[in-house]
C-alpha positions as CSV (number, residue, x, y, z in Angstrom):
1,X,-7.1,-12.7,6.8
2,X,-6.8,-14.0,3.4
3,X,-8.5,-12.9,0.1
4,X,-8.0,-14.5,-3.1
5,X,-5.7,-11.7,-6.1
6,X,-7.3,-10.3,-8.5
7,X,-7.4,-6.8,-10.4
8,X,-10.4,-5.2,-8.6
9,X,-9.2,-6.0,-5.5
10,X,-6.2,-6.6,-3.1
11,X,-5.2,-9.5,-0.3
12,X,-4.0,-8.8,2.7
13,X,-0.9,-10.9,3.8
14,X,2.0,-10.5,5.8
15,X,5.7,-9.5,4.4
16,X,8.1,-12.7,4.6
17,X,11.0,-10.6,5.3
18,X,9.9,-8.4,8.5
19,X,6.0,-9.5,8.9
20,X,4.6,-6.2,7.9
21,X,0.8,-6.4,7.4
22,X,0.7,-6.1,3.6
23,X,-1.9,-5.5,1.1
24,X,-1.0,-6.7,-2.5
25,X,-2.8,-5.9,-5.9
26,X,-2.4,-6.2,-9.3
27,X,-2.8,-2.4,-10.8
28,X,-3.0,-0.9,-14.3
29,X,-5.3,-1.6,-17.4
30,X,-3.1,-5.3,-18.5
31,X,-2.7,-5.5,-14.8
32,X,0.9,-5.5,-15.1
33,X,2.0,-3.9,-11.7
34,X,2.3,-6.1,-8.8
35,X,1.9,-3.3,-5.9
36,X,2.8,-4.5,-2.0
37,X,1.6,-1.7,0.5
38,X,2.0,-1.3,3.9
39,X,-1.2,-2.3,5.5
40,X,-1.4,1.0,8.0
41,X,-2.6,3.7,6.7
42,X,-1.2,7.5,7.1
43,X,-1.6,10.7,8.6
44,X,-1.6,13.1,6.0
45,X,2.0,14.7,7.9
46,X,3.4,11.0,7.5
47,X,2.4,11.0,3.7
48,X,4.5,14.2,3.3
49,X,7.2,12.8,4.9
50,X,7.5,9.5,3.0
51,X,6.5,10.8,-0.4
52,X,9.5,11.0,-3.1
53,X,9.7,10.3,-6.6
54,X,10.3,7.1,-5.8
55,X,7.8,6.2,-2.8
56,X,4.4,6.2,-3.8
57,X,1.0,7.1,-2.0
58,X,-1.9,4.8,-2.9
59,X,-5.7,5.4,-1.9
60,X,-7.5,2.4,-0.5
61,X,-10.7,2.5,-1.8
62,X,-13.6,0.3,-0.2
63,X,-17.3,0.1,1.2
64,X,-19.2,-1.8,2.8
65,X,-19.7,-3.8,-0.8
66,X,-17.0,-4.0,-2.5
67,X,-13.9,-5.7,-2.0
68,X,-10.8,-2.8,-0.7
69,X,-8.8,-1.6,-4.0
70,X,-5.7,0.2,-4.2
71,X,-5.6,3.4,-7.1
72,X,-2.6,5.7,-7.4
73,X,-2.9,9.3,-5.8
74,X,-2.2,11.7,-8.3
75,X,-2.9,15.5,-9.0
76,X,-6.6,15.0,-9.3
77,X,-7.2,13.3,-6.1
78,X,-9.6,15.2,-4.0
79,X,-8.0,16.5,-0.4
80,X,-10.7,15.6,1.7
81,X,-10.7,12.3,0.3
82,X,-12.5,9.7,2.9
83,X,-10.3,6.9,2.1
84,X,-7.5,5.4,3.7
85,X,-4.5,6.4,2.2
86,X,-0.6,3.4,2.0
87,X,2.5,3.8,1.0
88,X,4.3,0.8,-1.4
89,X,6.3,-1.2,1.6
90,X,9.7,-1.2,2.0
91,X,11.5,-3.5,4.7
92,X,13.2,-1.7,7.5
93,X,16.9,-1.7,7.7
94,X,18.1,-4.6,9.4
95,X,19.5,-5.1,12.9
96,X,23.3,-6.1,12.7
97,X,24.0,-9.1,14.0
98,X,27.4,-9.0,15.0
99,X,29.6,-6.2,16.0
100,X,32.9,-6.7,13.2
């Protein structure tokens, strides 16, 4: 399932590297953030474990109307928040292929 970019909303895709289900959006007031998340969302235990200064938690925001959009957790953002909530993707380590 395909959906054209845009700022409002994301596409959903697949990571060439390891085939992750992906969602990608362009973020921030000039749109100058290219964000790839992982497309499965999190348990609030596995958002604790991944979060770092470095690893961000985004909320997927959608209805029934609108197309889904990604916005930034921060501070503010409500704990019982209905959304799904994605982490930015990073590939998994690699198998090695040989054993020297």
């Amino acid at each position: 399932m395909t959906r054209s970019a845009s700022r409002k909303g994301g596409t959903y895709s697949r990571c060439p590297s390891c085939s992750a289900p992906l969602i990608t959006q362009w973020v921030g007031d000039t749109a100058a953030l290219k964000v790839s998340t992982d497309g499965t969302p999190l348990t609030p235990a596995e958002q604790a474990a991944v979060r770092t200064p470095n690893r961000l938690i985004w909320c997927l925001k959608s209805s029934a109307h609108t197309t889904p959009r990604l916005t930034w957790i921060h501070s503010t953002h409500p704990a019982d928040c209905p959304h799904a909530h994605v982490t930015d993707h990073q590939c998994p380590p690699a198998e090695p292929t040989t054993l020297f």
